[in-house]
N, C-alpha and C positions, 0 to 999 in steps of 0.2 A: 162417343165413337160408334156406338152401334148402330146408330140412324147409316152411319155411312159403311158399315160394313157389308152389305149389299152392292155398290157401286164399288168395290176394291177389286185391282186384277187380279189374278192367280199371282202374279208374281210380286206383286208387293204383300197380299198376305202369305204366300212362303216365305216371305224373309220376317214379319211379323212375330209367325209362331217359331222358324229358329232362334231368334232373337226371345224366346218366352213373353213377349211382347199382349201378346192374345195364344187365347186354347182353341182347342177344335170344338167345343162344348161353348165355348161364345158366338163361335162363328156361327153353330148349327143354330143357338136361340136364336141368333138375329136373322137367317135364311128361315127360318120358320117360322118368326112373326112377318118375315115381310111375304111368305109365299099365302100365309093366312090373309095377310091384307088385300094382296093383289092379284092373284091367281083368280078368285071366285070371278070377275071381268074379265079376263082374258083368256080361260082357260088353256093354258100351256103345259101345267101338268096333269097330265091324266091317273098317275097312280103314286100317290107317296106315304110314308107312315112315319109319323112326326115323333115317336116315341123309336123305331128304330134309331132315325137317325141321330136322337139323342145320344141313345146305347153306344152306337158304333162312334160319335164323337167322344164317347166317353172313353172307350176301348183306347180309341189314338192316343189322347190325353195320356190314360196309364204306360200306354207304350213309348211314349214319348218321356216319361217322368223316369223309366228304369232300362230303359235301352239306347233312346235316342229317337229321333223323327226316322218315320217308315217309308220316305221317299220324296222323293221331290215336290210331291200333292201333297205331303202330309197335312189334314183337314180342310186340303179345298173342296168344296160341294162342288157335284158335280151333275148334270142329268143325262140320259141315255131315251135314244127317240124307241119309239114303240112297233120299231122295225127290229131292234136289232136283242138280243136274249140276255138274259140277266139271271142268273139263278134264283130260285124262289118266288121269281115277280111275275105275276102276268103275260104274255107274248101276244098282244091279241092283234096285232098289224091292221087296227083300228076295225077289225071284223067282230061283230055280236059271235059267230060261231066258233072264237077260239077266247071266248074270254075267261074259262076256264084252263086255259091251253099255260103250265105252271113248266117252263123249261129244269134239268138239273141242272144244267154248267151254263157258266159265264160264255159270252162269244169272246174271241182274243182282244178286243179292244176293251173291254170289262176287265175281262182279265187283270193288264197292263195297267188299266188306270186302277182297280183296286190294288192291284200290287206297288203302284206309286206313293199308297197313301189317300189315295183322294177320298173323300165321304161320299157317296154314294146316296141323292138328293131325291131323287125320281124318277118315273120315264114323263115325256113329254108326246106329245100328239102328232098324229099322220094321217092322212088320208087313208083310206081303206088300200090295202098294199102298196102306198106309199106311191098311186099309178098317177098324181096328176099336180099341179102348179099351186093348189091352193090347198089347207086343213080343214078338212071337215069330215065328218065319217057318220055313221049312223049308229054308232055305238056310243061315241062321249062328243058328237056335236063338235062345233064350229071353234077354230082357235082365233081367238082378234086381236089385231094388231095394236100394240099399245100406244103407239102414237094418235091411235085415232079406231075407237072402239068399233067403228062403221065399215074399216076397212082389213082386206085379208092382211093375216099375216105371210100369205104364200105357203110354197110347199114343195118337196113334201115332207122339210124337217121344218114344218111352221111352227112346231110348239117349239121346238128348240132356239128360234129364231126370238121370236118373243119372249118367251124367257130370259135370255141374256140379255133383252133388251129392259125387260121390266126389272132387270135386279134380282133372279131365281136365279143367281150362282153362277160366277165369272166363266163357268166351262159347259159346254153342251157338244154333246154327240149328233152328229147326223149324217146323214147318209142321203150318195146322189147318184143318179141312174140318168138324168138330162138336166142337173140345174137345182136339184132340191136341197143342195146347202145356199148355192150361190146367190138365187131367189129369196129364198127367205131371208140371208143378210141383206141384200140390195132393200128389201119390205120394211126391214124391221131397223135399217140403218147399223148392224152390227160386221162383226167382219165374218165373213165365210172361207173356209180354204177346203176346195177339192185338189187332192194331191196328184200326184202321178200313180197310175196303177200299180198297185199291189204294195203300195207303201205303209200301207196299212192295212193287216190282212183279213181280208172279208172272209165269213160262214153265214153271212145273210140269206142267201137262197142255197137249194140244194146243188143248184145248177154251180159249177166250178169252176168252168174256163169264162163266164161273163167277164167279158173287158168292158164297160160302160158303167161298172158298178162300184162306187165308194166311200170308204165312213173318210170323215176330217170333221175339225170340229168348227164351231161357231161359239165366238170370244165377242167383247169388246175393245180388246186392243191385239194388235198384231204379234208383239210379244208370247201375249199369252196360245195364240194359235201355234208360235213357234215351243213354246212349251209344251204344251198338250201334242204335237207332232212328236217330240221326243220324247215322250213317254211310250206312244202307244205306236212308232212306227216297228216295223222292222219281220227280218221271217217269220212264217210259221207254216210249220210243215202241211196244218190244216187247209191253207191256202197256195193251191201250186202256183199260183201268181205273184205271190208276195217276194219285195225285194229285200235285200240283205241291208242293214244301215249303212250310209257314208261314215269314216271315219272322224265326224265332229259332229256337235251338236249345235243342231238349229240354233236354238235360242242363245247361244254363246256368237253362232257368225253371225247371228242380226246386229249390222253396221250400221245399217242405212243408207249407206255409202254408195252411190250412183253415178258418181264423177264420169264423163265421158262415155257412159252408155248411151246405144242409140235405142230408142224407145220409139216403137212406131204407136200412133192414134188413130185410129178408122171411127168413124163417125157411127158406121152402120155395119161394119164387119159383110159388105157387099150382099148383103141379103135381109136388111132390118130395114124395116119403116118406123123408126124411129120419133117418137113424139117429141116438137121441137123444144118444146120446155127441157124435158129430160135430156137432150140433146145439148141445148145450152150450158143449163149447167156441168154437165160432164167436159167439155170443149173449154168451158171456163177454168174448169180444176185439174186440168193437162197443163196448166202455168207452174204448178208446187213443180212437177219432175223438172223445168229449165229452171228455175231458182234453185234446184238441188243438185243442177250442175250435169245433167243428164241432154241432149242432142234429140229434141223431139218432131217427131214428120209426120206429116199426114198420110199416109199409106193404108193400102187393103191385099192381102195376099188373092192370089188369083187361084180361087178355089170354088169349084160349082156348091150350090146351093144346098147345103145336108138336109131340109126339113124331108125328102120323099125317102132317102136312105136312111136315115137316123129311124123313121116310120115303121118302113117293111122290112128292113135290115138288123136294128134292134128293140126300138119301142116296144111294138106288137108282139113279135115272137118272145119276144121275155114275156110278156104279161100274158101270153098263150101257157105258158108254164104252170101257171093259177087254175088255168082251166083243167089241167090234167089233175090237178088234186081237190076241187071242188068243182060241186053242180051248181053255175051260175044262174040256170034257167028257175031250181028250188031255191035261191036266194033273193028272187027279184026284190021281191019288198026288205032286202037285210043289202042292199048293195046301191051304188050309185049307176043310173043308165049306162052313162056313160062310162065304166068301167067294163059291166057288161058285151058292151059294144065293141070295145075294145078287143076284149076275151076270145068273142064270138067273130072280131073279122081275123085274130090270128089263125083259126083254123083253117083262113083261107089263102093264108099267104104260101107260094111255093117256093121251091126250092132256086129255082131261076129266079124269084125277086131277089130270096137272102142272097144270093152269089151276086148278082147285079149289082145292091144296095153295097155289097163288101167289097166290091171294083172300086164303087164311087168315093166309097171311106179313104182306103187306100191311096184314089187320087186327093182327097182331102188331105191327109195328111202329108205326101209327099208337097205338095204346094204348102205349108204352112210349115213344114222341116226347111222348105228352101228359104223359105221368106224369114227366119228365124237363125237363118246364117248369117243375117246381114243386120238385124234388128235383138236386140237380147231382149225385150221386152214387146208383146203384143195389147194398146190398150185400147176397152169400148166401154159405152157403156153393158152395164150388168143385163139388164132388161129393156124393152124400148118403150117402156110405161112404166113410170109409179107405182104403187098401188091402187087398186081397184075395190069396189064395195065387195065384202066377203060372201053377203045373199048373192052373189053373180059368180057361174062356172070361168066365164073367161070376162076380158078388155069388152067392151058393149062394141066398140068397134068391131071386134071379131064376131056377132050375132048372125048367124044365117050360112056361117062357114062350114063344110066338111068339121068333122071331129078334129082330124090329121091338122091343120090350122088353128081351131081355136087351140089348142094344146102348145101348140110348137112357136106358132107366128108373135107373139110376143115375147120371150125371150131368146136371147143372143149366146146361149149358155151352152146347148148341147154339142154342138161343133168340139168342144174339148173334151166331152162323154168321149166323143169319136176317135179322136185323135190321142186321148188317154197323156195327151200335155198337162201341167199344171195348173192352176188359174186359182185365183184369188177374187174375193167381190168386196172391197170396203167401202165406208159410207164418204159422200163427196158434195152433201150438199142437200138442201131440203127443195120441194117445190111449193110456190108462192103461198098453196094451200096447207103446207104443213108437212108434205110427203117423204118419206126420207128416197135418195136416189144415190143407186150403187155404180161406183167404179171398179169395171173388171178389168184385172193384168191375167196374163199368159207367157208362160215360158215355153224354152226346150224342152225337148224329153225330159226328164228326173232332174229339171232346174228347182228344186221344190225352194233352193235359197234365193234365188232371183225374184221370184215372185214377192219369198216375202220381206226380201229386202228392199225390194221397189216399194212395196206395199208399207215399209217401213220409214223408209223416207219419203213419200207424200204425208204417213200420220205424223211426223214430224213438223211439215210445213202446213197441214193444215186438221192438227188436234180436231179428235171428235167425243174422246170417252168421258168428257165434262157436261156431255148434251143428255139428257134425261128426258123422256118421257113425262107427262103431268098425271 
């Protein structure tokens, strides 16, 4: 059994270890022979200590033998991307200049999942502040994609992505600012969920009112994404954005049940150049929602083109933020150019862009509030490309583009940054070459059950957490 304890969801080993079936001190040997095995190829974790999480599986165990199980995770491993703070661990947001940088307290989603029970695995890998589509940083190197060691895992929770996908533990933290969960599911063939704003409450940046910025986790099965939601959603005063729980819990109303919803399909969400492979197959696996009983159409909401407002509106000026606490010009050789560049055109963005750019949002989302009156589910593909080889910043198609392009123009993911709706990215298909390719759903405002009960009834019609990596 412990070959396959690696590939177990959260939710089948919580019932495991109620059942006294398995310990939390099994579960840790076997996530620590298989992170010894696999990780040194892929690098997904960045920091872990095999002898903690011995201790602390030891700890549950005891707690477990003379109290009872400490929560709904009790002994599921768990990782947290290298964005977001962990007491005792490292913070270094993939920067050499804070790799000393040892936070005291948990961020609230740490918090919640240690207070669930869960064991506490590692952090995993990001870009240097987590600013771009693919993992690599100049402090722990390049994260690779396990289905194909030549290719990105994506970004900017790549190691997270990978992880789940190599068997580093059914649950992964990550966090998304244009796409950085949803990406790296769509990469790594695992499921991603960006929630609706403040569902889970962020202290990532100091900055407070950001609306484009979210943790959710990244699962292999959908269930388990609705699990980890109920753990770690809900207020917290830290977070003025964060929303209060609905009165049920996730993973209790996943039905799957889809009967009679109209589901719209866009091919290219009106502003993708969509690669037709990846296009095929996603148009191909739009059949599971009418076998599940669901009214599917081909539609596009009529909404202008977010890549120049999502840019000078939020992109830039958040990653101008950086610039106020570090000297990018003394870190050239500790930083990626293109990061840099980034840094240094926020200081030139004005005040009439961001108002501008927050006009355009606004008509963004009222077009996609209208078009979601009439449609309960929004679906594209995730990405309009595959994966790509990891030595490349962007798609070779994009070679020669403005920065603002290669960054934006191959995924289809930020428009929801925007608009602060729900979306979900699961796996829907591989390409001829071996590529895993993500199907994205989108709901209403705080439909966070929509999504993953849509999301729930495609993994129904078309299972994926039997596919493995070699």
């Amino acid at each position: 059994m412990s070959d396959n304890i690696p590939w177990l969801p959260a939710t089948e080993l919580a019932g495991l270890i109620q059942r006294r079936e398995i310990s939390a001190s099994e579960i840790a040997e076997a996530l620590i022979d298989q992170v010894e095995r696999v990780n040194p190829a892929i690098n997904a974790l960045v920091y872990w200590n095999p002898e903690q999480v011995l201790a602390d599986a030891h700890d549950l165990d005891e707690h477990q033998a003379k109290v009872g199980i400490s929560g709904p995770l009790h002994g599921i491993p768990y990782t947290i991307k290298d964005l977001t703070a962990v007491r005792g661990v490292p913070l270094t947001l993939g920067l050499k200049a804070l790799r000393e940088n040892i936070p005291e307290s948990d961020a609230p989603v740490v918090e919640r999942m240690r207070a669930g029970g869960g064991l506490f695995l590692g952090k995993t890998n990001t870009p240097e502040v987590g600013y771009c589509g693919k993992t690599d940083n100049h402090l722990f190197g390049v994260t690779r994609n396990p289905w194909n060691l030549e290719m990105s895992s994506g970004g900017s929770s790549g190691g997270a992505g990978a992880a789940v996908a190599a068997g580093l533990g059914p649950l992964a933290e990550g966090s998304d600012g244009g796409g950085s969960i949803r990406v790296p599911a769509a990469f790594n063939g695992v499921v991603g969920l960006k929630p609706s704003l403040g569902r889970i409450p962020s202290t990532m940046l100091s900055q407070r009112f950001l609306t484009n910025l979210f943790h959710g986790p990244l699962t292999r099965t959908v269930a388990d994404a609705a699990l980890m939601l109920d753990v770690t959603s809900g207020e917290d005063a830290r977070d003025p954005l964060s929303l209060p729980n609905p009165p049920h819990s996730y993973l209790e109303n996943l039905t799957g049940d889809i009967t009679g919803w109209r589901i719209a399909y866009s091919p290219d969400l009106g502003f993708g150049d969509v690669d037709p492979e990846v296009a095929a197959i996603v148009e191909k696996a739009m059949q599971a929602f009418t076998e599940a009983g669901a009214i599917v159409e081909m539609a596009t909401p009529s909404w202008p083109n977010p890549n120049d407002a999502m840019w000078k509106g939020v992109w830039v000026p958040g990653l101008a933020g950086f610039g106020v606490n570090f000297d990018v010009d003394s870190m050239s050789d500790e930083l990626d150019d293109e990061l840099i560049e980034l840094v240094k055109e926020g200081h030139h963005v004005t005040a009439s862009d961001v108002a501008e750019a927050e006009i355009t949002r606004g008509h963004i989302y009222d077009a996609l509030t209208e078009f979601l009156g009439t449609h309960r589910i929004l679906a594209s593909p995730t990405t309009m490309i595959a994966t790509y080889p990891h030595a490349r910043f962007n798609p070779e198609r994009l070679d020669g583009f403005p920065l603002r392009d290669r960054l934006l123009n191959w995924s289809m993911t930020h428009v929801y940054n925007m608009t602060t709706n729900p979306s979900i990215s699961i796996p829907c298909g591989f390409t001829s070459d071996g590529r895993p390719v993500g199907l994205m759903l989108a709901a209403r405002l705080h439909a966070d059950d929509d999504v993953l009960n849509a999301a729930a009834a495609f993994e129904r019609a078309r299972p994926w957490a039997q596919l493995r990596p070699v």
